[in-house]
C-alpha positions as CSV (number, residue, x, y, z in Angstrom):
1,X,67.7,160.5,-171.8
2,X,67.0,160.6,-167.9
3,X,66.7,164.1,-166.2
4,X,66.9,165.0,-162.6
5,X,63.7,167.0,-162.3
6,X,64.8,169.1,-159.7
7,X,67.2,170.3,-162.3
8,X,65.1,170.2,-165.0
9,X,64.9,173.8,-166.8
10,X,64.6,172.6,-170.1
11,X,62.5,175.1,-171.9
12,X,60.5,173.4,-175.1
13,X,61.4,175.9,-178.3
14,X,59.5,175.6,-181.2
15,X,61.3,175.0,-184.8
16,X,61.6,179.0,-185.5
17,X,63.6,179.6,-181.9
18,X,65.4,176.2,-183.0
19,X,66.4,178.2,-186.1
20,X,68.2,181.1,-184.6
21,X,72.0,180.9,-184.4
22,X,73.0,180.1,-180.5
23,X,75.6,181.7,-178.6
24,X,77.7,178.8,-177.5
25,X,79.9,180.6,-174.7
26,X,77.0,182.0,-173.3
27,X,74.8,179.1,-173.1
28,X,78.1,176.7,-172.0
29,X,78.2,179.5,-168.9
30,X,74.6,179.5,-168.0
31,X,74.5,175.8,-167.9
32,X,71.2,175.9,-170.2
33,X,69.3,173.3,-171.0
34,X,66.8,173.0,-174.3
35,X,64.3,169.8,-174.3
36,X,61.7,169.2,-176.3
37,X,59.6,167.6,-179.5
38,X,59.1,168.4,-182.7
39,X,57.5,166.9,-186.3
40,X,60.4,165.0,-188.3
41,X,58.7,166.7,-191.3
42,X,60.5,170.3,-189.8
43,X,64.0,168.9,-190.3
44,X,65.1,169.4,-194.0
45,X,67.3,166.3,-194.3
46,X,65.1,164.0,-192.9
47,X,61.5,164.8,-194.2
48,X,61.9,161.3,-196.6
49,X,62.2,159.6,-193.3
50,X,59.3,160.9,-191.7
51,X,56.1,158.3,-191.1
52,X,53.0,160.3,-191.3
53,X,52.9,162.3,-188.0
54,X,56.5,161.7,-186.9
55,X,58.1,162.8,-184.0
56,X,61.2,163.9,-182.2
57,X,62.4,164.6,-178.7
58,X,65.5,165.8,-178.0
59,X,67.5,167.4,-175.0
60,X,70.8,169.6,-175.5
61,X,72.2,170.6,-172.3
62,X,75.1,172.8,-172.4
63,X,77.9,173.3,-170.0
64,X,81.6,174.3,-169.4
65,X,83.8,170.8,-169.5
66,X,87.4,170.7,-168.1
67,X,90.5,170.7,-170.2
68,X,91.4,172.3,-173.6
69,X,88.3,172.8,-175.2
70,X,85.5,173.6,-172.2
71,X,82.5,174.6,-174.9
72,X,80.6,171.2,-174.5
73,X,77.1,169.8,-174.7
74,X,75.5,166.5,-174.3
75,X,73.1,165.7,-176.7
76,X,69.8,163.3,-177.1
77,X,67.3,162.8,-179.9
78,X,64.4,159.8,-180.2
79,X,62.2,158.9,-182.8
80,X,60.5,156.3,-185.0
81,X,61.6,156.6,-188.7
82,X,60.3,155.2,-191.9
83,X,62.7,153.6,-193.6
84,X,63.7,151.2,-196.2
85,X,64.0,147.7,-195.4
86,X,67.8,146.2,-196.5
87,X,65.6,142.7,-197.2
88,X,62.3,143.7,-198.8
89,X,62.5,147.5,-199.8
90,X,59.0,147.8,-198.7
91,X,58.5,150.1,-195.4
92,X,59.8,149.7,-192.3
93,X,59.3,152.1,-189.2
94,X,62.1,151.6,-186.4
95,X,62.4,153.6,-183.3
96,X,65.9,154.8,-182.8
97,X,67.7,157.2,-180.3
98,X,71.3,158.5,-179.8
99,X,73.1,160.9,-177.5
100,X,76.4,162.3,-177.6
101,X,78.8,164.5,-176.0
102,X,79.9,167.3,-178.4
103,X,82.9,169.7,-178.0
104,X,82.7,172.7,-179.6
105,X,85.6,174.2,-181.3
106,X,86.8,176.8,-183.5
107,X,88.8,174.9,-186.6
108,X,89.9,171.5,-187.8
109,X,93.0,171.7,-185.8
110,X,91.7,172.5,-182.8
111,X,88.9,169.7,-183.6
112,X,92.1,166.5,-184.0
113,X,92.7,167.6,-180.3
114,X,89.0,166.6,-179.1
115,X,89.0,164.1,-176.6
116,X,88.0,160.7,-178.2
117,X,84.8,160.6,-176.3
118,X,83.6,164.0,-178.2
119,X,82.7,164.6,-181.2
120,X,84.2,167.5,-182.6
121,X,81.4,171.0,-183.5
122,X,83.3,173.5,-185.4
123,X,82.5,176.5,-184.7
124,X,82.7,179.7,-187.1
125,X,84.4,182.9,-185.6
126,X,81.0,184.3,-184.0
127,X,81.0,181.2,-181.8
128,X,77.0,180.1,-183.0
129,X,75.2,176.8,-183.9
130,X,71.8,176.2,-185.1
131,X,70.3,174.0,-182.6
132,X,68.0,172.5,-185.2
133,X,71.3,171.7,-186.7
134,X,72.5,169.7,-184.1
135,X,69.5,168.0,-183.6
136,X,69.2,167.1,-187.1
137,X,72.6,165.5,-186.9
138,X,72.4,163.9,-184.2
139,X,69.3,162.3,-185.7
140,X,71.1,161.1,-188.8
141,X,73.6,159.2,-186.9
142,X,71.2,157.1,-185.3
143,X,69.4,155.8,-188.8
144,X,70.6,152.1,-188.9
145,X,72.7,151.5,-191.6
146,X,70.8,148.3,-192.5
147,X,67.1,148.5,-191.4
148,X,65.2,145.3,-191.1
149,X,61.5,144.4,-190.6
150,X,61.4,142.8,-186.8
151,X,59.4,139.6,-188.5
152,X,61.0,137.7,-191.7
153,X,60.2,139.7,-195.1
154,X,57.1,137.9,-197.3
155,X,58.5,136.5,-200.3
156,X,59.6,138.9,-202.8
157,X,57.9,139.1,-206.8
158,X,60.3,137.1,-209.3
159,X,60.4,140.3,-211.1
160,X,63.4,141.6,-208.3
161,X,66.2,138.9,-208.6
162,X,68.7,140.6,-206.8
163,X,66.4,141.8,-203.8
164,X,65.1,137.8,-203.7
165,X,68.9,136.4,-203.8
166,X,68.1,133.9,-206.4
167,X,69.8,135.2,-209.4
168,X,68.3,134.1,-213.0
169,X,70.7,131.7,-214.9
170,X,72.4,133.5,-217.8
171,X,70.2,132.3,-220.7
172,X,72.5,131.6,-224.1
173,X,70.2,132.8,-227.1
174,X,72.2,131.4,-229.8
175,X,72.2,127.8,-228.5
176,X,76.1,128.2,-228.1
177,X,77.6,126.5,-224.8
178,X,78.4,129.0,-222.0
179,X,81.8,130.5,-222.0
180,X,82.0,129.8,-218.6
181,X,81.5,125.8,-218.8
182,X,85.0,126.1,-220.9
183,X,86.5,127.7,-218.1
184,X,84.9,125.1,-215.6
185,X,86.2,122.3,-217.5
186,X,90.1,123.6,-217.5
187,X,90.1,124.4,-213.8
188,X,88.6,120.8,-213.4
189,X,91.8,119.3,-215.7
190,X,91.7,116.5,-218.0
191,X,90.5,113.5,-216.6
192,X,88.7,114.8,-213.4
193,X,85.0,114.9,-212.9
């Protein structure tokens, strides 16, 4: 999320301001720009992600695009999130960050029309968005679909067969031979070891 500081007007908001439904056609026509940070812990649907004093910048500048749908923004969030690691399940925090360019539109039609490059904000008839909003979903698209620890897991309790990949062998109480071994045999044939 570079800036040119001779441009930069970004005005920090805090969570309330963030709160407050945003006219959309006004800020695309001023050109204005909000930056600034905020505690993961004041985004509703990403609290559970939050390590203990986790942050967030972001940066939404908004501006008049060309073609069909002019309302646009470009968008940037970073942070460090705690989240659950796909190997272990113990803790992991990563650092992530996204940006986007956004079009903002006024129904699902006009949102298929969207150039590819945009993702598609629709819009209700007042022509407002909660900046915390946007912010908070930009977030979400930047958690990694499959978080790792950056060093190899330690070695996971017995007790969690499936997290350790080493399934248990079916054990036959009644002493009976495994249906399976049956099955085994016939795709072998007769005669074939």
């Amino acid at each position: 999320m570079s800036t040119d500081d001779s441009q930069n007007d970004a005005k920090p908001l805090d969570v309330r301001q963030l709160s407050v439904p945003l006219d959309v056609r006004a800020a695309c026509r001023a050109g204005e720009e909000k930056a600034g940070e905020l505690t993961l812990s004041a985004l509703p649907r990403c609290r559970d992600m939050a390590p203990e004093d986790g942050r967030l910048t972001y940066r939404v500048r908004f501006f008049e695009g060309q073609g069909v749908h002019p309302l646009s923004a470009e968008i940037g969030v970073e942070a460090s999130l705690a989240l659950e690691c796909a190997r272990c399940r113990e803790t992991v925090v990563q650092s992530v960050a996204s940006a986007s360019l956004l079009s903002f539109v006024f129904s699902e039609e006009q949102a298929e029309h969207v150039d590819a490059e945009a993702e598609p904000v629709i819009l209700g008839p007042e022509g407002r968005v909660k900046l915390l909003e946007l912010i908070e979903d930009e977030l979400l698209m930047a958690v990694p679909l499959m978080p790792v620890h950056e060093t190899p897991c330690g070695p996971i309790p017995p007790d969690r067969p499936y997290e350790s990949g080493q399934l248990a062998e079916p054990v036959d109480d009644d002493g009976d031979d495994n249906p399976f071994a049956a099955l085994a045999a016939l795709k072998k044939g007769p005669g074939k070891d």
